[in-house]
N, C-alpha and C positions, 0 to 999 in steps of 0.2 A: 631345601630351606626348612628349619625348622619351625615346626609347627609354633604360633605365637597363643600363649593367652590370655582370653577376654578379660581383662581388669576391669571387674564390678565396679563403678561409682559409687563413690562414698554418701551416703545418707546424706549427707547435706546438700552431696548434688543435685540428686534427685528428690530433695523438696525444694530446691529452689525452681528446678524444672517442671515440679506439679504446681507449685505455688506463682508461676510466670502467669499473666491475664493473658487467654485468648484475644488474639487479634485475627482482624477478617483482611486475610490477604491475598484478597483478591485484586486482581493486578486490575487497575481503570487505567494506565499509559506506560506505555515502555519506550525507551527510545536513547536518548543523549543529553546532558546540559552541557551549555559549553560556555565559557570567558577565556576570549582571546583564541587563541590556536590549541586550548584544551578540550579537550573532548570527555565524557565522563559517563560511560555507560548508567543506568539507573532505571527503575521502578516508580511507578507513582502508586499509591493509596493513599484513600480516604482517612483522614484524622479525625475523623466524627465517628461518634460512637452513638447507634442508632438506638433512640429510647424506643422502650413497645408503646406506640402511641395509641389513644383509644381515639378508636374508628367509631362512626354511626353510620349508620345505614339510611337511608330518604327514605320513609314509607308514608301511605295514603294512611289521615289518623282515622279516616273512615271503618276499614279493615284490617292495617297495619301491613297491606300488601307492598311488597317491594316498588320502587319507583325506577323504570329503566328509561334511559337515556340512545336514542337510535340517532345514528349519520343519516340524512333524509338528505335528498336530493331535491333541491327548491324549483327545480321547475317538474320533474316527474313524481314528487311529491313518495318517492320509492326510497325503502332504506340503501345504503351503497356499503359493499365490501368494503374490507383496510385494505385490500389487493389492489382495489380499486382507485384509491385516494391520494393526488399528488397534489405536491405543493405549486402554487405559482402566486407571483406578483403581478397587481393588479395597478398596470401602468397608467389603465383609462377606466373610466367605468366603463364592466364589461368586458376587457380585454386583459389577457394572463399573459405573462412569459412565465411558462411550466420550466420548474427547475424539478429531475431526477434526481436518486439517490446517488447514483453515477458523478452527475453534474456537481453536487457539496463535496463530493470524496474527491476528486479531480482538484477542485479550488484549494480543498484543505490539504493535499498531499505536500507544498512543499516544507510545511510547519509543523507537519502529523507527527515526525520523529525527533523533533530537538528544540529543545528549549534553552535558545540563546540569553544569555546575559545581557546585556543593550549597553550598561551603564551599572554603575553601586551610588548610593548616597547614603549619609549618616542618618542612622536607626533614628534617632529624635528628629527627623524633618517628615518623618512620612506620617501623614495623619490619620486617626484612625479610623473614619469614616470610609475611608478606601475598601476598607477589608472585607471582603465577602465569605469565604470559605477555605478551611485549611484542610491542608493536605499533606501525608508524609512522603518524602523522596529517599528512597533505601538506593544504595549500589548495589547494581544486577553484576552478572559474572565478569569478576578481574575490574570492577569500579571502584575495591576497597579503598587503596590507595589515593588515585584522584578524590574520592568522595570526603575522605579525612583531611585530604591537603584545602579543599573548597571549603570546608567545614571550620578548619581553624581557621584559615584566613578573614571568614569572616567574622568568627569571635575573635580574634585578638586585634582587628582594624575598627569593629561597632560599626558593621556595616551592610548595605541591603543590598541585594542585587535584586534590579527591576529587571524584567523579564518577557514575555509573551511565549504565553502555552496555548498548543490545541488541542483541548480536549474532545473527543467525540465529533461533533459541530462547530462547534462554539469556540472564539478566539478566546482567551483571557489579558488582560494584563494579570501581572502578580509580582510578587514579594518574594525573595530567595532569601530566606532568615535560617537561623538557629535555634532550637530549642534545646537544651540538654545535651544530649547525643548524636542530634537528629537533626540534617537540613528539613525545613519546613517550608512547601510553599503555600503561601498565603494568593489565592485569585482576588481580582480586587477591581471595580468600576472604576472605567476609565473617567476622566477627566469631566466628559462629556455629561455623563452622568450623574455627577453627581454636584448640589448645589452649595455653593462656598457661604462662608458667613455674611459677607459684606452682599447675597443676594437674599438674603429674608430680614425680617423688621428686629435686630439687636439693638440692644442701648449701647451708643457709639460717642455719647458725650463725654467729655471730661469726666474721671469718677470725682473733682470736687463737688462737679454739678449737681451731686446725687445725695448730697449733704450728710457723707457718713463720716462717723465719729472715731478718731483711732480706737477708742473704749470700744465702739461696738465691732472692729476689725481685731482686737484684742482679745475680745469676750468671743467671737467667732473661732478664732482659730485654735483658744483653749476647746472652745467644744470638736472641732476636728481632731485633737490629738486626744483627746479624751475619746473620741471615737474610733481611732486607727487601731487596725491590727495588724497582724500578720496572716498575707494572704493565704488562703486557703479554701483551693473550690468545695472543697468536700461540707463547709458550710451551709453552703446556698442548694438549697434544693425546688424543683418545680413544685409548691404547695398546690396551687391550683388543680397540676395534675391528680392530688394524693386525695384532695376534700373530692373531686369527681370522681373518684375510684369508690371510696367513701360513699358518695351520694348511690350509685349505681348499684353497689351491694347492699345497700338498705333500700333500695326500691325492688331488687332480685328477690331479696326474704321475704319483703312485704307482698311480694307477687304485683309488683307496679302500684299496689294502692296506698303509697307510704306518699304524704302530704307532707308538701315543705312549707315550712313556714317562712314568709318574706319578712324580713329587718326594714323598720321605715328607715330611707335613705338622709342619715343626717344632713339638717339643713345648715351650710356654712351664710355667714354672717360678715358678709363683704362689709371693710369699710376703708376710706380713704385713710384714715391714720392707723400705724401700724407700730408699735414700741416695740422695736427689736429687742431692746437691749434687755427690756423683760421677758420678751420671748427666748435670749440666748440665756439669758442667765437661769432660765424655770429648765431651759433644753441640758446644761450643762448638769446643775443639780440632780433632773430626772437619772441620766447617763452613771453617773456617780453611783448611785443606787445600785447596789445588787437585785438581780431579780433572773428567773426561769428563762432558758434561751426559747425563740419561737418556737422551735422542733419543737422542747419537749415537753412546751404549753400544747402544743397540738397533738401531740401526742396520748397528753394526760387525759383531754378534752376527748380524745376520740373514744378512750377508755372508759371514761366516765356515760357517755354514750350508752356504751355496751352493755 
């Protein structure tokens, strides 16, 4: 057989291939999905992208010593091993049924490898208060096929398939969606969990009752389309995060003796009547306005700081 040669990638390959974002693929489930008598080998990971989040540490402000936390044993008053420490449900006071790690793996084994389909329903009936945590579903070896065939289907139907995952411990309900290119499953609080409208105090009167003005339902929704854009996360960033970054390094330079100064907390001016129609039309005007995006007012500000 004659020797074959290596064909170098063309430059554009390989910046597309340097230019791809790291993803952490690390496998958290393997197993199967399935609807109906299809089976669909696959991968699960996380669709969360982990920020570096700033940690503190508990210390005595006495000395700034670390503050540690020990398993004490409440009747021998003795720290206890993690070796040592099992779970149990406490049927009566004072009375466990000890469950093993044996004993969760056991229960959880007939759901551990496949994540059945139950049911689909249309994408606009699921609400979004369900949603808890996303997650991507890749095909594992020879799932290509199946993975693309479940993929269109449910973008070209606009459709959701409900599900139940076991991850680790823990049941999920969830969500079999689409993002792009990508089944996504969404885990999501059951039923149970979570509280409907009609169980907290909403205004559930007639909106005549409410004596609003088509003018001021008019002047509203010009200021909503005066506000709308084109979605884009890369807008929205954690500022909180970025002013604490901020604060931390000007107390690091300072050697900790950098004084903050407190803002008195403006006092709002409750009253019973309230002029929308001047507050939308002053909200609409303001909008109209050109002026500095928050970025890079904060930005400026930090600069100016400096």
């Amino acid at each position: 057989m004659p020797n074959r040669k290596r064909v170098p990638k063309s430059s554009k390959e390989q910046k597309n291939k340097a230019e791809k974002p790291h993803y952490d693929r690390r496998t958290i489930w393997r197993g199967y999905i399935t609807f109906g008598l299809v089976n669909i080998p696959v991968m699960l990971y996380s669709a969360e992208k982990p920020q570096q989040e700033i940690h503190f540490k508990l210390l005595d402000k006495r000395n700034h010593a670390g503050i540690r936390y020990s398993r004490i044993n409440e009747e021998t008053g003795k720290e206890v091993a993690w070796q040592d420490i099992v779970k149990g449900y406490e049927y009566e006071p004072g009375n466990y049924a000890i469950l093993t790690p044996e004993d969760l793996d056991e229960i959880a084994k007939e759901n551990l490898k496949a994540i059945e389909i139950e049911d689909f329903i249309d994408l606009e009936q699921l609400e979004p208060y369900y949603f808890e945590k996303p997650y991507f579903l890749l095909p594992d070896k020879r799932g290509e096929k199946g993975y693309v065939l479940l993929r269109e289907t449910l973008r070209n139907t606009h459709k959701v398939g409900i599900a139940r995952v076991m991850i680790r411990t823990h049941q999920y309900l969830a969500a079999v969606m689409v993002q792009d290119n990508a089944i996504v499953i969404n885990t999501m609080r059951y039923p149970q969990e979570v509280k409907t409208p009609s169980e907290v105090d909403v205004p559930e009167e007639p909106i005549s009752s409410y004596k609003i003005s088509k003018k001021e339902f008019d002047i509203a929704k010009q200021l909503v389309d005066t506000m709308t854009v084109k979605w884009d996360p890369a807008r929205y960033t954690n500022d909180y995060r970025e002013e604490l970054m901020h604060l931390i390094d000007e107390k690091i330079a300072s050697g900790g003796k950098k004084a903050i100064k407190h803002e008195k907390e403006a006092k709002i001016k409750h009253t019973n009547v309230i002029d929308f129609m001047e507050l939308l039309k002053k909200s609409v005007k303001e909008k109209k306005t050109p002026k500095a995006t928050k970025k890079t007012t904060t930005k400026a500000t930090k600069h100016k700081k400096k």
